[in-house]
C-alpha positions, 0 to 999 in steps of 0.5 A: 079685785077685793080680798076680805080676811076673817080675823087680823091675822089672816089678813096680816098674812094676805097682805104680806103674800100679795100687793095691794093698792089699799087696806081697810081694816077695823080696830077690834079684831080676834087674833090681831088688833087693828093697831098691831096689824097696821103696825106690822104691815108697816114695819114688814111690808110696806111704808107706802101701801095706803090704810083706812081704819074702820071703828065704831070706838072712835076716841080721839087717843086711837084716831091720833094713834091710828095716825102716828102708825101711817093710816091715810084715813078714819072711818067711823061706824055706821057709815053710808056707802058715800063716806067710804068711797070719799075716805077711799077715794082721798086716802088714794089721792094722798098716797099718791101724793106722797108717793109723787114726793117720795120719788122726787126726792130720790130723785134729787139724790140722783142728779149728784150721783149723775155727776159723779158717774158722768165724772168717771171716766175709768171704765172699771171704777165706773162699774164699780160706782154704779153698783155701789149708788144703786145699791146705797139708794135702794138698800140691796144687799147684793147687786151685781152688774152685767154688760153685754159682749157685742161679740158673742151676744153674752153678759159678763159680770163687771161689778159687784158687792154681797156676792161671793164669786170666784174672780179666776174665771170669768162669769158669762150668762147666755140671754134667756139663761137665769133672771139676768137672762131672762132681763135681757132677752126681753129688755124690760125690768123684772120686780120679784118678791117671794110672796107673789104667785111666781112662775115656778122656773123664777121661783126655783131661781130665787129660792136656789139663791136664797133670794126674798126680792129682786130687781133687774134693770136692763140698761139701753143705749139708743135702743141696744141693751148694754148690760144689766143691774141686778138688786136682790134682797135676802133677809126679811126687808122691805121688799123692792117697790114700783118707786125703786123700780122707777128710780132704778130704770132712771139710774140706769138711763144715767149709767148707760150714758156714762158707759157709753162716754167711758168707751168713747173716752177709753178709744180717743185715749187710745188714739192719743196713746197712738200719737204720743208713740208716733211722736216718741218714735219721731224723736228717736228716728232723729237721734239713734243715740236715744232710742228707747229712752223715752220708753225706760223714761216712761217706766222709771216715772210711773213707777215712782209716782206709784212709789209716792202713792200718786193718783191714777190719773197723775201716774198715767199723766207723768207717763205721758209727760215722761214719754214726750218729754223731748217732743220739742227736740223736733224743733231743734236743727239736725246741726245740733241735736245730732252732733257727734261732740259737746256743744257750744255755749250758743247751741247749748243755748238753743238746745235749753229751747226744746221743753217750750218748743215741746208746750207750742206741740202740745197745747192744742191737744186740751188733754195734754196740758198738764203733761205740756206744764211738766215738760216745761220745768223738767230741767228746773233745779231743786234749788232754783238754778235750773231753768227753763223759768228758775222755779225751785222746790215746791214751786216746780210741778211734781211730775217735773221733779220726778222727770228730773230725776229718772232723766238724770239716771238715764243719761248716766247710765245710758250712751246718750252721746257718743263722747260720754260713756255710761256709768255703773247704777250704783256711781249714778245713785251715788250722784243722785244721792250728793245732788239731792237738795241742790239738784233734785227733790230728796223725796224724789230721789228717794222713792226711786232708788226704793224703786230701783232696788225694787227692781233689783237693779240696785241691790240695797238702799243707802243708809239715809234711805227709807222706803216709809221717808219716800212717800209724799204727803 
């Protein structure tokens, strides 16, 4: 369909209104020259839409000006049918070209940000991370994400940037309720720009949100919808094209997989949390004299590596490696683990054997092996004459430095064994504090006696103590 215009503004004003695959527009015009024109339509409307300049002044100032505002073609006056159908026909060959090498270069952005997302295995900072990309790479200025609950077939918000929402209750839409609904019910995009001829119940939507353009993604996996990207723009941008629509459906593809590996990620942790309690439990039903030992052992190092600023992902390690720490005591003979008095030099020898026997347990599980190496050297001393090699200071793996440490205020204050009674908080502080530098990391020691009183089990920290002297670089 052709759509003429009477002067360079009224054409200004269709091609902002609706889309077209191709402008022609002369240079001399009433209201709006052809120059301002283009310049407009490319600074407001589009950077892609192809333009052919029509003139009957051709110099070679207003061809190479023509050109610097972003025309694919010049037509000189008079001209045959022939010469505009060639200028049409190869402006449109150029503009798909361009259009061809506009998407594979984001494209190329795509395969990194696809690492990144394959890479994160949290669900809720996964979430985040796509929001984020899809907003970076397409210039929304709100986006949001909705996932599909499988139980009552309804979307709920889990991410989203540019919006204010009240996070105190939880945000659900119905399919066939609002865009995203109406995205979802039907399972196919939705690319809306206010100046197209709307229907009026999407109209409504978008005026209510105070929306210029929007773009809705389902995301499918395996033929199932699994939630929806929202992308809206509200000021007066460059509205939302086919090529992000595009670029979008791909990162969505890639955010679809990467939820899905979440998912399975967050059930095979749930299965490995399942057999870390089993074991604990294992231990235990062997010792009564420790039950629930590896449980305030747990509590105490995540709560120190919190301390320490650690990362998420070494705080859930250390918390494994805190619950298993005594695993390897499985392989120690009942004769020994249980008896009632002090042990022998050689069954003291044999007990010193159980954080390897614990390594041997766990390094088939690939997942464990850090927890298995901060097992192995949890008994090591600070001023390198512990064992099980006689590492010391930094050459010993923080988590076991902050095993050591929780281990020992266990065992004092605790009734580990039958023929030692346990002590008052603050004497193990006390021990912990003069063990410091020989025993223990005085960094170690420092961040949980913040957590201990944090906790108010103690009621003030020593004098050397600061909670800013407890953070590890």
């Amino acid at each position: 369909m052709v759509t003429t215009a009477v002067d360079g503004e009224d054409g200004y004003g269709k091609v902002k209104k609706d889309s077209f695959d191709l402008v022609i527009t002369d240079i001399k015009m009433p209201k709006l020259g052809g120059m301002a024109l283009i310049q407009k339509v490319r600074e407001e409307v589009s950077t892609e839409t192809p333009i052919i300049v029509i003139t009957g002044h051709a110099t070679i100032d207003i061809a190479i000006e023509s050109l610097k505002h972003g025309t694919e073609g010049f037509v000189m006056k008079p001209f045959t049918p022939k010469e505009l159908i060639e200028a049409v026909t190869d402006a449109l060959r150029k503009s798909n070209i361009a259009k061809e090498n506009i998407k594979l270069k984001a494209l190329l952005p795509l395969f990194e940000v696809n690492k990144r997302l394959l890479s994160e295995l949290n669900i809720e900072r996964l979430m985040d991370t796509i929001v984020r990309e899809a907003s970076k790479y397409t210039g929304a200025e709100r986006a949001s994400l909705m996932v599909m609950n499988k139980e009552d077939g309804s979307l709920s918000l889990k991410a989203y940037m540019g919006v204010d929402i009240d996070t105190s209750e939880t945000v659900k839409i119905r399919p066939g309720e609002g865009i995203a609904g109406m995205v979802a019910e039907n399972m196919t995009p939705l690319l809306l720009d206010h100046r197209m001829d709307l229907d009026p119940a999407l109209q409504e939507m978008m005026n209510k949100r105070e929306i210029r353009s929007a773009l809705c993604m389902p995301i499918i996996i395996k033929g199932d919808l699994l939630g929806v990207l929202n992308l809206a723009k509200v000021t007066e941008v460059r509205p939302f094209t086919h090529s992000d629509m595009e670029m979008v459906s791909v990162l969505c593809g890639q955010a679809g997989i990467a939820i899905e590996n979440a998912r399975l990620y967050e059930k095979l942790e749930s299965s490995y949390i399942g057999i870390i309690a089993t074991l604990a439990s294992t231990i235990e039903a062997r010792d009564p004299y420790t039950a629930g030992h590896a449980m305030r052992m747990a509590d105490y190092c995540r709560s120190i590596t919190v301390e320490l600023g650690l990362s998420d992902h070494y705080v859930e390690t250390v918390y494994r490696a805190a619950l298993l720490h005594d695993i390897g005591k499985i392989g120690i003979p009942d004769h020994i683990l249980l008896k009632i008095s002090k042990l022998t030099d050689e069954e003291y020898l044999i007990m010193k054997g159980h954080p390897e026997i614990g390594v041997k347990i766990l390094e088939g599980i690939v997942d464990f092996r850090d927890v298995g190496t901060i097992i192995r050297h949890h008994h090591e001393f600070y001023n390198g004459k512990g064992y099980h090699v006689g590492l010391s200071r930094e050459d010993i793996p923080l988590g076991s430095r902050i095993l050591a440490v929780a281990d020992a205020y266990e065992a004092m204050t605790t009734t580990m064994r039958p023929y030692r009674m346990p002590v008052q908080p603050l004497d193990a502080v006390d021990e912990l504090v003069r063990m410091s530098e020989i025993q223990f990391d005085p960094r170690v020691v420092d961040a949980f006696l913040a957590v201990l009183a944090g906790k108010g089990i103690i009621s003030s920290l020593p004098a050397r103590v600061s909670p800013d002297n407890a953070k590890l670089e």
